[in-house]
N, C-alpha and C positions, 0 to 999 in steps of 0.2 A: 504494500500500500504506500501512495506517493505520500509525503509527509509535505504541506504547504509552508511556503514561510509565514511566520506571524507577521501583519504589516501594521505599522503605529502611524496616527498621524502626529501633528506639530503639537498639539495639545498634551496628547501621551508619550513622546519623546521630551518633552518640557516638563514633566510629572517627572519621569524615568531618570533623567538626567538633574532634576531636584535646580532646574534655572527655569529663569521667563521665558515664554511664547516669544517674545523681540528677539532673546538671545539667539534659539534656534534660527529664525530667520538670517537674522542677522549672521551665523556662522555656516549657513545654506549659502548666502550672496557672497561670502569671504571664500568658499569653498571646502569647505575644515569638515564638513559634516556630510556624509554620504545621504543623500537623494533623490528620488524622484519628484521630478514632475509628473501630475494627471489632474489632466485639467487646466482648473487653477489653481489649485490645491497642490501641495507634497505629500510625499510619503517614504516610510521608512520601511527597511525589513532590519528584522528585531535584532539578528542574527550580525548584519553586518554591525547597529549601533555596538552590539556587544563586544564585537571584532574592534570597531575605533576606538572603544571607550577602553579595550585593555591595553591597546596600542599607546593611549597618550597618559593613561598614569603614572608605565614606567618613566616617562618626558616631565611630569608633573611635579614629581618626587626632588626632583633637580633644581626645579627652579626659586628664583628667591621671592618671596612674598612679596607683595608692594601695600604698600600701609595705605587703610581706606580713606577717602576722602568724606566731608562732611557732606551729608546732605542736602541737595538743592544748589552745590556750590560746586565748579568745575576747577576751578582754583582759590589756595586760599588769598583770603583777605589780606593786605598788609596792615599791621597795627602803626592807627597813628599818635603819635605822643604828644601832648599838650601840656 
């Protein structure tokens, strides 16, 4: 018996992968993230996200954290003294 792949879309790849619906997008149009197009819509088989996703943690482990930035703000503020 043929065994189908499970196919996810952006919502359950955004669940899966525990980031925002923007982010998948967003690493669809950078091309980081294996997909299809149908449609207008993407889609994922479950098999390959599990394939990238074990591909880039050993990548992940390496890298240096980058301290977060405050909310609502893209850069910080400079203080000014009086």
């Amino acid at each position: 018996m043929e065994r189908r792949p499970t196919i996810m879309t952006v919502q359950e790849v955004a669940r899966y992968l525990r980031v925002h619906a923007i982010t998948v997008y967003r690493m669809i149009r950078q091309g980081k993230l294996p997909a299809i197009r149908v449609g207008r819509g993407w889609r994922f088989k479950k098999d390959e996200i599990d394939i990238w996703l074990h591909e880039h943690e050993s990548n992940s482990q390496n890298l240096p954290v980058k301290p977060a930035m405050p909310r609502g703000r893209s850069t910080p503020r400079p203080r000014v003294s009086r």
